[in-house]
N, C-alpha and C positions, 0 to 999 in steps of 0.2 A: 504494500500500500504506500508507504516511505519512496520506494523506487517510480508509482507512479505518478504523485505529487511532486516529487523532482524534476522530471520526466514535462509535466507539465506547465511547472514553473519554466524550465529553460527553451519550451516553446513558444511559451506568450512572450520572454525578453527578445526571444529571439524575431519573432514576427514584430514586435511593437520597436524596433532596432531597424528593420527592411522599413517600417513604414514611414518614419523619422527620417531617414536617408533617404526617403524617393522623394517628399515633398520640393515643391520646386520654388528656389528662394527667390527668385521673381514676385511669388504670391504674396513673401513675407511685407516685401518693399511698402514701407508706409505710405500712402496715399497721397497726405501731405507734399512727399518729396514728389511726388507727379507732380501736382500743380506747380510746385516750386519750382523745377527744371521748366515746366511747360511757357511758365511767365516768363523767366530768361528767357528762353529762346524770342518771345513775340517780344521782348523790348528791349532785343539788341538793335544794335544800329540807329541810335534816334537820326530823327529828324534836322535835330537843332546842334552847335557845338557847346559844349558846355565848357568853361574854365575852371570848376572846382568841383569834387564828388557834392550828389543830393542824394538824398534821404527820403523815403515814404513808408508809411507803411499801411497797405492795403486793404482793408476787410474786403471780402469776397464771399459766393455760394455759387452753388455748382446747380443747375436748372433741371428740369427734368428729361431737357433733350441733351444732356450733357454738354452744357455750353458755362462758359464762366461771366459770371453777371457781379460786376462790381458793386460794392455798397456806396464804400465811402473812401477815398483816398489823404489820408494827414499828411500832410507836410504846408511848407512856407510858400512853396514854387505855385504859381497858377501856372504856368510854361508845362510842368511838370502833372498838376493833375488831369488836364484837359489832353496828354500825350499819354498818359498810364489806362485814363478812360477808354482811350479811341484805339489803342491797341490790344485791350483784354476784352471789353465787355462783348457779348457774344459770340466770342470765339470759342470752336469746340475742343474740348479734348481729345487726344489720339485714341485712347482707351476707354472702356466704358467704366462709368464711374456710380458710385451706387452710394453717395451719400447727400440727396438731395435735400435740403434746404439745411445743411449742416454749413454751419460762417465758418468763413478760413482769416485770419491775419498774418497778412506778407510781410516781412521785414523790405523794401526794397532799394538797393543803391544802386546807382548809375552814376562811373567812373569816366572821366574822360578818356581820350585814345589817346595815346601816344604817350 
């Protein structure tokens, strides 16, 4: 009896060991860091030249057609919120996204080139 409670013990570590190792850490990737990456990308390359880093940071929600819809943008710059608007708000995400009407805040900085 000893032999087959062992016996069974080292099949369940064993199987729940295969299951642990298959998951695919893609799926683990916080969510967050989507939209995070996804804003970089849509607010590189302004428009305008800048002299000095600025600062935002963005409340956002994610819609039901998976698009990102701005709340509210803080900072000093009008230059800056009217360029943060026009390049996020309805734009979609790559990936389907499944946390709709949950608010995200973006830390945002925008460095000069060179």
């Amino acid at each position: 009896m000893r032999t087959i409670k062992t016996l069974l013990l080292i099949v369940a570590l064993t199987f729940s060991s295969i299951l642990v190792a298959s998951t695919n850490a893609e799926d683990k990737r916080d969510k967050s860091v989507v939209i995070t990456e996804e804003i970089g990308k849509l607010l590189k390359t302004p428009s305008f030249i800048l002299e000095k880093d600025v600062k935002a940071s963005v409340t956002l929600t994610i819609n039901k057609n998976n698009e990102i819809v701005v709340l509210s943008v803080d900072t000093d710059e009008d230059y800056l919120v009217n360029f943060i608007k026009s390049r996020l708000n309805y734009k979609e995400l790559p990936a389907p996204f499944d946390s709709e009407g949950k608010t995200f805040i973006v830390p945002v900085r925008i460095i000069p080139e060179g």
